[in-house]
ZAMARGU-4260 file (C-alpha; in steps of 0.2 Angstrom, whole numbers, plus 5000, padded with zeros to 4 digits):
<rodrens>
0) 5000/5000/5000 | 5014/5014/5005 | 5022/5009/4986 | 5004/5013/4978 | 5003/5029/4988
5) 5023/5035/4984 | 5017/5032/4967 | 5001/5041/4968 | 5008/5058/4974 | 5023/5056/4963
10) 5011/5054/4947 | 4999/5070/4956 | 5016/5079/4959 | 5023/5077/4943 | 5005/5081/4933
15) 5006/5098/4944 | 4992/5096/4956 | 5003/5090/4971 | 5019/5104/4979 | 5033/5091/4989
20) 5046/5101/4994 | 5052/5087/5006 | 5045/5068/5008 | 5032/5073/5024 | 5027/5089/5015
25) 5013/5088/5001 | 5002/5104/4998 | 4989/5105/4984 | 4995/5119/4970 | 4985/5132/4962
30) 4979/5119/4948 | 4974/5106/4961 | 4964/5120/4972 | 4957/5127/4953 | 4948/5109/4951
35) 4942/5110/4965 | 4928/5121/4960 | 4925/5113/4947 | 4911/5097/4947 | 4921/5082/4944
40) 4913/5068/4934 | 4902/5058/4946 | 4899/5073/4957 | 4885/5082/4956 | 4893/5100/4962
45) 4910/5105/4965 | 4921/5099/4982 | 4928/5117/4985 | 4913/5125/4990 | 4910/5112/5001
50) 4924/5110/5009 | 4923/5127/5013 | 4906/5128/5022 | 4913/5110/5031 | 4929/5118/5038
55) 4918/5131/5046 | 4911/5115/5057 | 4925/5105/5057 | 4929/5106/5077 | 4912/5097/5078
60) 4910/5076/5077 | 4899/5081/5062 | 4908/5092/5051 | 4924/5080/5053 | 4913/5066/5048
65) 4906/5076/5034 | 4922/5081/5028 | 4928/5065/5029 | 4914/5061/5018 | 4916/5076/5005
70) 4937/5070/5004 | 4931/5053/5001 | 4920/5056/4988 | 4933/5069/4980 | 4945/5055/4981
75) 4934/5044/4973 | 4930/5052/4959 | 4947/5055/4955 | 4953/5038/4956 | 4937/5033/4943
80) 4943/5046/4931 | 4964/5039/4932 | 4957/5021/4932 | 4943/5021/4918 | 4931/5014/4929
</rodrens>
């Protein structure tokens, strides 16, 4: 699993959407945060707003479960659209 995810941000920081400065240091560049707002295939509205309105709650058992579930489905929808499926 720790050889996927090397991989993984190694493919997201070479495509540009991934900052590493150092191996325990990832940040999301200006054209990761840029698709953010935008509605990614299997969404039905853009992440960033959400995430947005979440981390106002975040302190809360409910916003961390909701922005647990908004990075999930974020996630998700990426992986369908590298893997085809």
């Amino acid at each position: 699993m720790e050889e996927f995810v090397d991989e993984a941000i190694g493919f997201l920081a070479a495509e540009g959407f991934l900052q590493q400065p150092d191996r325990y240091t990832i940040r999301l560049s200006a054209k990761a945060l840029s698709l953010l707002n935008a509605p990614l295939p299997g969404l039905e509205k853009a992440a960033g707003p959400q995430i947005v309105e979440i981390s106002k709650n975040v302190g809360t058992e409910a916003g961390k479960a909701a922005l647990s579930e908004v990075v999930g489905q974020v996630v998700g929808a990426a992986a369908r659209g590298f893997f085809g499926s």
